[in-house]
C-alpha positions as CSV (number, residue, x, y, z in Angstrom):
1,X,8.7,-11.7,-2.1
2,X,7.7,-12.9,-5.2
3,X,4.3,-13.9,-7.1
4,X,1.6,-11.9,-7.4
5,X,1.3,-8.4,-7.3
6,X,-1.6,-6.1,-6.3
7,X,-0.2,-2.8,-5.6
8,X,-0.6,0.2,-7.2
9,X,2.1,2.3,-8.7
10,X,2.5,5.4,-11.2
11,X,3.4,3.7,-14.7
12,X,6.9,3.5,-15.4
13,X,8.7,2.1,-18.6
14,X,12.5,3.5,-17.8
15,X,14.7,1.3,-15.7
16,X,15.6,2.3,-12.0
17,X,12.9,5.4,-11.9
18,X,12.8,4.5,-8.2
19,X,11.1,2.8,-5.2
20,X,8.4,5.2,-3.2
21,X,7.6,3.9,0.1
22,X,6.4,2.4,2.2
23,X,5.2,3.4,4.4
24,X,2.2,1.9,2.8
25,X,2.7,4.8,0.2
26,X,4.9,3.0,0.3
27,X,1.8,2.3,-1.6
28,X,-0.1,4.9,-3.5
29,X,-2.4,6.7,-2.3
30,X,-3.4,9.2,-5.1
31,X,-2.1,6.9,-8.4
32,X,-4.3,9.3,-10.6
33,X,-2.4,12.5,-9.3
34,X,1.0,11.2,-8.9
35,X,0.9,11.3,-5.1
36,X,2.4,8.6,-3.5
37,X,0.8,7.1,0.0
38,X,3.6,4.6,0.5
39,X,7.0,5.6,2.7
40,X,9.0,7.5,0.1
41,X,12.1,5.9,2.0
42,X,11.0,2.8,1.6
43,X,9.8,0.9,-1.0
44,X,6.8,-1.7,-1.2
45,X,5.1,-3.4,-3.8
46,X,1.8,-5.9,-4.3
47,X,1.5,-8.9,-3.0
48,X,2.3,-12.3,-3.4
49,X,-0.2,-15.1,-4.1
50,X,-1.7,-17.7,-1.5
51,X,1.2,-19.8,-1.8
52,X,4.3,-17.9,-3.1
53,X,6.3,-18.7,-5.6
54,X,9.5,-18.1,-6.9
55,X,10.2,-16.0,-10.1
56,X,11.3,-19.1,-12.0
57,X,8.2,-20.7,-11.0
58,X,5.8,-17.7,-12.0
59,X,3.7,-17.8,-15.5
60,X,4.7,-15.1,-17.5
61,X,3.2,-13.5,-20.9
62,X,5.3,-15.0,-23.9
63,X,6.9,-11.9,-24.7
64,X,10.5,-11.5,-25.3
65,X,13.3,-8.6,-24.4
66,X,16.2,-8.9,-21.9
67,X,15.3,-5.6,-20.8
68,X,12.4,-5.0,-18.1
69,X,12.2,-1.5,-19.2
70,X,11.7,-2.3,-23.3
71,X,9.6,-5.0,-22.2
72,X,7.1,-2.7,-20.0
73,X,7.2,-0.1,-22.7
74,X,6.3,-2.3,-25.3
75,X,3.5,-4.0,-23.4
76,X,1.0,-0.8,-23.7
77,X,0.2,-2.4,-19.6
78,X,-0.9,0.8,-17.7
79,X,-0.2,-0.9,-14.5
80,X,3.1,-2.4,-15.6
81,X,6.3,-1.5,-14.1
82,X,10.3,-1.6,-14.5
83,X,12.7,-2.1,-11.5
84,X,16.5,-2.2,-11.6
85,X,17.5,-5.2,-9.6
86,X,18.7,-2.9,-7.1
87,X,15.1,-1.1,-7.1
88,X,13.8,-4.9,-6.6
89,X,15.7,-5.7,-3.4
90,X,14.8,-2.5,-2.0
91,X,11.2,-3.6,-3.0
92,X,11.4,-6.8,-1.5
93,X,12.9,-5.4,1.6
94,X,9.9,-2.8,2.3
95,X,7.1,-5.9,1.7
96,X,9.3,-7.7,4.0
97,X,8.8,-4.8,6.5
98,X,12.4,-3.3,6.8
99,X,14.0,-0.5,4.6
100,X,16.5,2.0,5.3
101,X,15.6,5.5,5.9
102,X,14.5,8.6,8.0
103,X,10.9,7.8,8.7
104,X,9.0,9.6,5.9
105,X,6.1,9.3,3.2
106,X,6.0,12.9,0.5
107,X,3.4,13.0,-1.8
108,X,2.4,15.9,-4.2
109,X,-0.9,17.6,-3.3
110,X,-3.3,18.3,-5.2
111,X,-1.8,21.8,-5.1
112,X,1.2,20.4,-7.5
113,X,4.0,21.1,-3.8
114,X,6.0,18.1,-2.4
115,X,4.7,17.4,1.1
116,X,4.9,15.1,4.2
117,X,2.1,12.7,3.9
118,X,3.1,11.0,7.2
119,X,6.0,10.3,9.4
120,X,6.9,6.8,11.0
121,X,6.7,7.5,15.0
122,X,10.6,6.8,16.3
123,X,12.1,7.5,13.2
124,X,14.9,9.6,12.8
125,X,12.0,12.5,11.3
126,X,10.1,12.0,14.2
127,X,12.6,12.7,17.2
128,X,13.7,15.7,14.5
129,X,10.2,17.1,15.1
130,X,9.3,16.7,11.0
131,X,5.5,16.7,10.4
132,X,2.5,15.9,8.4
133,X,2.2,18.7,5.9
134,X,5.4,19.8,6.2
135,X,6.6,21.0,2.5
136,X,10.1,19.6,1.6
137,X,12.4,21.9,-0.4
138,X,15.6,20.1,-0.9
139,X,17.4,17.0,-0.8
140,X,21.0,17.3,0.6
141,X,20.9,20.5,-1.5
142,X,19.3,19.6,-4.6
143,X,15.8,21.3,-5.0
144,X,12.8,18.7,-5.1
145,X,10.2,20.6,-5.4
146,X,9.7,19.8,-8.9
147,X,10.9,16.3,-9.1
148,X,9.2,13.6,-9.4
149,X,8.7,11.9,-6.2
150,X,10.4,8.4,-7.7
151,X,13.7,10.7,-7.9
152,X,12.8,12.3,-4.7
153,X,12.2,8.6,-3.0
154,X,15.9,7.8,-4.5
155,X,17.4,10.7,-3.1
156,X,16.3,9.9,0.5
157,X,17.4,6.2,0.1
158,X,20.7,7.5,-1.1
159,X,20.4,7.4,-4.3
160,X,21.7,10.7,-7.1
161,X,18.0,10.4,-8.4
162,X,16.7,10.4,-11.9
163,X,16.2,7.4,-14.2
164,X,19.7,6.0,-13.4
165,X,19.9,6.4,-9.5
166,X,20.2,3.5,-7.3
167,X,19.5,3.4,-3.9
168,X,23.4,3.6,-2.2
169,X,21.7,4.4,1.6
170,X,23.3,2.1,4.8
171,X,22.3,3.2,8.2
172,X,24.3,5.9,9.8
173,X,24.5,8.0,6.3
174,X,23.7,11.9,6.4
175,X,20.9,13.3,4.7
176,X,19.9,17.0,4.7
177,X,16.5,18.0,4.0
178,X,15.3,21.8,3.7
179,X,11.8,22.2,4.8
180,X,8.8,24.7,5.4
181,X,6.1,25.1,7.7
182,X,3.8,28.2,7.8
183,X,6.2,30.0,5.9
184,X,9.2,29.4,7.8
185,X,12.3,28.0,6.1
186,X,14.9,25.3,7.5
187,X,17.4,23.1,6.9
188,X,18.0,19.9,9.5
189,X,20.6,17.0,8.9
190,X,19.4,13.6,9.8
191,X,21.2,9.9,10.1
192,X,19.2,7.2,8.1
193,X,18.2,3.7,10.6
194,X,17.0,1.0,9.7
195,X,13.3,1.3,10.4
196,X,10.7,-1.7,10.1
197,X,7.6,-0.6,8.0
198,X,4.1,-0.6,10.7
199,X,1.5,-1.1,8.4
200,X,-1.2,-1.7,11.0
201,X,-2.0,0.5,13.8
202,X,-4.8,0.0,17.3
203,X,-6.7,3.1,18.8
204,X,-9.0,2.8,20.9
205,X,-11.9,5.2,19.8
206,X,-14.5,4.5,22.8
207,X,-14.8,1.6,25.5
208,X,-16.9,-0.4,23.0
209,X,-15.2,0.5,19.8
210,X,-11.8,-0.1,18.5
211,X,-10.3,1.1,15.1
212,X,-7.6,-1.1,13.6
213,X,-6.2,0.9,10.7
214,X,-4.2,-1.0,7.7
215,X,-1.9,1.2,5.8
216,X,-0.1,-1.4,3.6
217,X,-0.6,-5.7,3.2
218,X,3.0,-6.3,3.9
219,X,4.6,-9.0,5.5
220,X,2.8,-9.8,8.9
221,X,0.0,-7.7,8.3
222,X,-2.9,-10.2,8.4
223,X,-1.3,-11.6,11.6
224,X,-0.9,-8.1,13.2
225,X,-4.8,-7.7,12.7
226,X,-5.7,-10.9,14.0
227,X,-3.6,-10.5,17.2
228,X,-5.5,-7.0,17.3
229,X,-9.1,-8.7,17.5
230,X,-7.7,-11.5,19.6
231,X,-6.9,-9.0,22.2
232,X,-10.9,-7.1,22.1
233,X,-12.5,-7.1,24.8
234,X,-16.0,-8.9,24.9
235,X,-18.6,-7.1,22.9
236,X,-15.5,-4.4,21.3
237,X,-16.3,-3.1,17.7
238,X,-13.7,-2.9,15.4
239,X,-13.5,-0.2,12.6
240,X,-11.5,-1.6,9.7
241,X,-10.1,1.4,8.3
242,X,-8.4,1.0,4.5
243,X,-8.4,4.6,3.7
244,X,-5.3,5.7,1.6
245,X,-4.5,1.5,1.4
246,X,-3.5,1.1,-2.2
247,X,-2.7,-3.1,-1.6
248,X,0.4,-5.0,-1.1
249,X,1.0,-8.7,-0.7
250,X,-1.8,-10.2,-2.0
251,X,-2.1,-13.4,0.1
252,X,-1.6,-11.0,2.9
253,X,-5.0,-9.5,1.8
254,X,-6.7,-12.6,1.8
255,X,-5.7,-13.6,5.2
256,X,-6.9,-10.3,6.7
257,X,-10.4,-11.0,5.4
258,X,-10.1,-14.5,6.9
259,X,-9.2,-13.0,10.2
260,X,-13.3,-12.3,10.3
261,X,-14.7,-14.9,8.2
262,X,-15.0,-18.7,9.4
263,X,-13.3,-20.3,5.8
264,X,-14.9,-19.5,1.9
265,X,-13.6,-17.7,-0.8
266,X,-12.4,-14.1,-0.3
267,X,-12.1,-13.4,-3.7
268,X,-11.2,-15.3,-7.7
269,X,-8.7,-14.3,-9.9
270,X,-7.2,-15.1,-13.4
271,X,-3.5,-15.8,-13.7
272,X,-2.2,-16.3,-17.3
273,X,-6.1,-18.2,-18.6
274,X,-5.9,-20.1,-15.2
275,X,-9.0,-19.4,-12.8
276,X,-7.5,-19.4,-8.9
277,X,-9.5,-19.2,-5.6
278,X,-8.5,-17.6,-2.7
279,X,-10.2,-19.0,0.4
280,X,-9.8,-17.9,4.0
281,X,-9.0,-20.7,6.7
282,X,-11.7,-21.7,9.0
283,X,-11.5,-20.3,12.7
284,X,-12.1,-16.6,12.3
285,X,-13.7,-14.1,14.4
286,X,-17.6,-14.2,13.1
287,X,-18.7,-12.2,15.8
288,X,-17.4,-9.0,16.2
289,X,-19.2,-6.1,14.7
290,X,-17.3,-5.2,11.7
291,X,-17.3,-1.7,9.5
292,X,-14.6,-1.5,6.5
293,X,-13.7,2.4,5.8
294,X,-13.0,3.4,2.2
295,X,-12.5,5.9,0.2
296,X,-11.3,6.6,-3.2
297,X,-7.7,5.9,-2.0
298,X,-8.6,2.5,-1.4
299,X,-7.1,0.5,-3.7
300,X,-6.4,-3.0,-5.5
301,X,-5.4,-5.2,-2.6
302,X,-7.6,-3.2,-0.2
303,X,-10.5,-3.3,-2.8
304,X,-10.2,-7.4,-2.3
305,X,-10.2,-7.2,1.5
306,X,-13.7,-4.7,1.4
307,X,-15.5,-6.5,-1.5
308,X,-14.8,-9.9,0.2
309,X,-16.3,-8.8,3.9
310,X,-18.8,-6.6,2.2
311,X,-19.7,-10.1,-0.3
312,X,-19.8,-12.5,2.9
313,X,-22.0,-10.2,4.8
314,X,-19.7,-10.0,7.5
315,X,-19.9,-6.1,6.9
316,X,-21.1,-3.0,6.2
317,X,-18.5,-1.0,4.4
318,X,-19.0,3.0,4.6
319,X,-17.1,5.5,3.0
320,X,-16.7,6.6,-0.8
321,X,-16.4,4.6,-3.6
322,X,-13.1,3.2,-4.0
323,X,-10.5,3.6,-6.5
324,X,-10.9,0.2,-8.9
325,X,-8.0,-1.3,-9.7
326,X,-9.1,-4.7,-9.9
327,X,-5.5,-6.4,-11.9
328,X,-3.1,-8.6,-10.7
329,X,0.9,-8.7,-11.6
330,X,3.4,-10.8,-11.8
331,X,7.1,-9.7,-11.2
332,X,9.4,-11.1,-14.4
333,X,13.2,-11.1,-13.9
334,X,14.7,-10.4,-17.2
335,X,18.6,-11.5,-18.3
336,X,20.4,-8.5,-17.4
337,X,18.6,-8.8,-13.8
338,X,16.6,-6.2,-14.0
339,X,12.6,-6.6,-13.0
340,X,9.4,-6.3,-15.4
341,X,6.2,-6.6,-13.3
342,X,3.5,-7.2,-15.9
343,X,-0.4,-7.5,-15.9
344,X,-1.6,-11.3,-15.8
345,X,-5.0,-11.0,-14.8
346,X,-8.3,-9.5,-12.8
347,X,-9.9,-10.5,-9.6
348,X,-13.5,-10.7,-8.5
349,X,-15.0,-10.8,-5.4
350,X,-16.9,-13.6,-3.8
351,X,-20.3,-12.9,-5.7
352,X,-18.0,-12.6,-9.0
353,X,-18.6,-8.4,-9.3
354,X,-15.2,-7.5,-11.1
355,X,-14.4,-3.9,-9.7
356,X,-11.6,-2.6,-12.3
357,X,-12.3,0.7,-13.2
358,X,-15.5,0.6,-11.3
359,X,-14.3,0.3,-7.6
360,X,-16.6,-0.6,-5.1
361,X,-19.5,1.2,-4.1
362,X,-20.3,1.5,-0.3
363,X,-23.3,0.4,1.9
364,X,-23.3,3.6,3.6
365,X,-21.9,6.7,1.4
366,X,-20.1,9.2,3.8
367,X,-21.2,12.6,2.0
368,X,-19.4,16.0,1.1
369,X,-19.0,18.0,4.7
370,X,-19.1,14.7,7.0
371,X,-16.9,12.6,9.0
372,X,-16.4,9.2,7.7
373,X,-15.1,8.1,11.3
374,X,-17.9,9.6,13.2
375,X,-20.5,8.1,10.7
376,X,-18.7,4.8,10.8
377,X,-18.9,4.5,14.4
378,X,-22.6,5.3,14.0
379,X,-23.2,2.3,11.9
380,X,-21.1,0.6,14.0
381,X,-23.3,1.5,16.9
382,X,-26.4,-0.2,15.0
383,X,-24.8,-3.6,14.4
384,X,-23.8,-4.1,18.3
385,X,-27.3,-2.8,19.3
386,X,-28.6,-5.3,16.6
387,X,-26.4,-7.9,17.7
């Protein structure tokens, strides 16, 4: 993994704060409120240009420091970032699709408590009967329910937490996590696995509509979708849900999109004064009724795929107005080994709308009190009928 980065992360100028998710939290899924969307066991991170390049081979702002941590701090980048270069591998290892862990995303509510945000289905959490929502107390003792989830994500890899943990987890290790449901109090003891992260996921919603839901542009992602679509059944739908998406891989992104577009540009960006295209191949599915789902946890990666379909006319993108992170990074290894990921640029969509700190404004608003996947399908209705 290496190149460019679109994901979204909490700002962090120490070394070895930690690695949350992936799960796709394993991207974020709430930057503003500290909650993270991504698998707080694993660890992900944004994405990697068209072609990928090695760290050597990256352009990188002329600033100097051996540390990534002084560097970051010094570069007043909101979206900047400091990894150990044990936090790094762990990174790498999530956008590759594999970490070590016991199947779970925590995020903090908007209530301020540690929850479940989601569980990975036959992980270690899931056959221990762990759920969405559930609140998590402790860590192999130590009480969480104050910490910041980057110490609670090192904990559950293995880590001791806090700004000089480093994540120690093999498969097999014990991990106990205290928990509450409904007011009921427990403690269970689980063994970490070695999981692969599933960022994209296929229900059926109705014989003539399917939803294909992207939680993270990992590795494998854009192919996953297109083997989805592949497999429709004349005349299927497809809901393209990026709810709660906060990016990943970048070129990853740009494939999705071309998965429904027939070649063009998905989307522009700026690396280091240097204007690049993206551009999807030619071959995709034009044909296929398409809705994109958003909502204000849609972020950077995700905002690309959306403005790009949305741009092309190749959908009709319902929801709420996403979050607008519209910045690329690039990953910088520093002397001592340790990571600086640093802003290098913004991207625009097709039409050249640049979406940073804006976010992207949906053709069909999904209002206070209504279901975004009911109204969805509604739209999606009207484009079959029309087609």
């Amino acid at each position: 993994m290496s190149g460019t980065w679109m994901f979204v992360r909490p700002r962090r100028i120490g070394r070895g704060a930690g690695i949350a998710f992936v799960f796709a939290g394993v991207l974020l899924t709430g930057f503003a409120t500290g909650s993270w969307s991504q698998e707080s066991d694993g660890g992900s991170g944004e994405g990697a240009p068209i072609r990928p390049r090695t760290l050597a081979d990256a352009p990188t702002p002329p600033v100097g420091g051996s540390d990534a941590g002084e560097l970051v701090s010094r570069s007043g980048d909101r979206w900047s970032a400091a990894y150990s270069a044990r936090e790094y591998e762990g990174l790498r290892q999530a956008l590759d699709g594999e970490y070590v862990g016991v199947g779970i995303a925590v995020r903090r509510s908007a209530q301020g408590v540690l929850e479940v945000a989601r569980v990975t289905e036959g992980s270690p959490a899931d056959r221990a009967g762990i759920r969405r929502g559930d609140l998590l107390r402790t860590v192999d003792g130590e009480a969480v329910a104050a910490s910041p989830v980057t110490e609670v994500v090192a904990l559950l890899r293995g880590g001791h937490g806090g700004a000089d943990s480093e994540p120690q987890a093999v498969p097999g290790s014990e991990v106990e996590l205290g928990l509450s449901r409904d007011g009921r109090r427990w403690e269970h003891e689980l063994r970490r696995a070695e999981l692969r992260t599933v960022s994209v996921s296929v229900r059926e919603m109705a014989p003539d509509c399917v939803r294909i839901t992207v939680e993270a542009f990992t590795k494998g992602t854009a192919e996953d979708v297109r083997e989805a679509v592949r497999a429709l059944p004349a005349g299927t739908g497809v809901l393209l849900d990026l709810r709660g998406n906060a990016g990943g891989l970048l070129h990853e992104a740009a494939d999705t999109a071309g998965v429904f577009l027939d070649g063009g540009v998905v989307g522009t960006y700026d690396e280091g004064g240097t204007q690049r295209a993206l551009r999807a191949e030619r071959g995709g599915d034009t044909r296929t009724s398409l809705v994109v789902l958003v909502d204000g946890g849609s972020m950077s990666a995700a905002e690309l795929v959306a403005g790009a379909l949305q741009d092309r006319g190749r959908a009709l993108v319902v929801g709420t107005r996403t979050f607008g992170k519209g910045t690329v990074q690039m990953p910088r290894e520093q002397p001592d080994g340790s990571v600086a990921e640093l802003t290098v640029g913004h991207y625009t969509t097709p039409t050249g709308r640049e979406l940073d700190g804006v976010g992207l404004a949906p053709d069909v608003t999904v209002r206070e009190g209504e279901r975004a996947t009911a109204k969805a399908r509604t739209v999606l209705s009207g484009l079959s009928g029309a087609g």
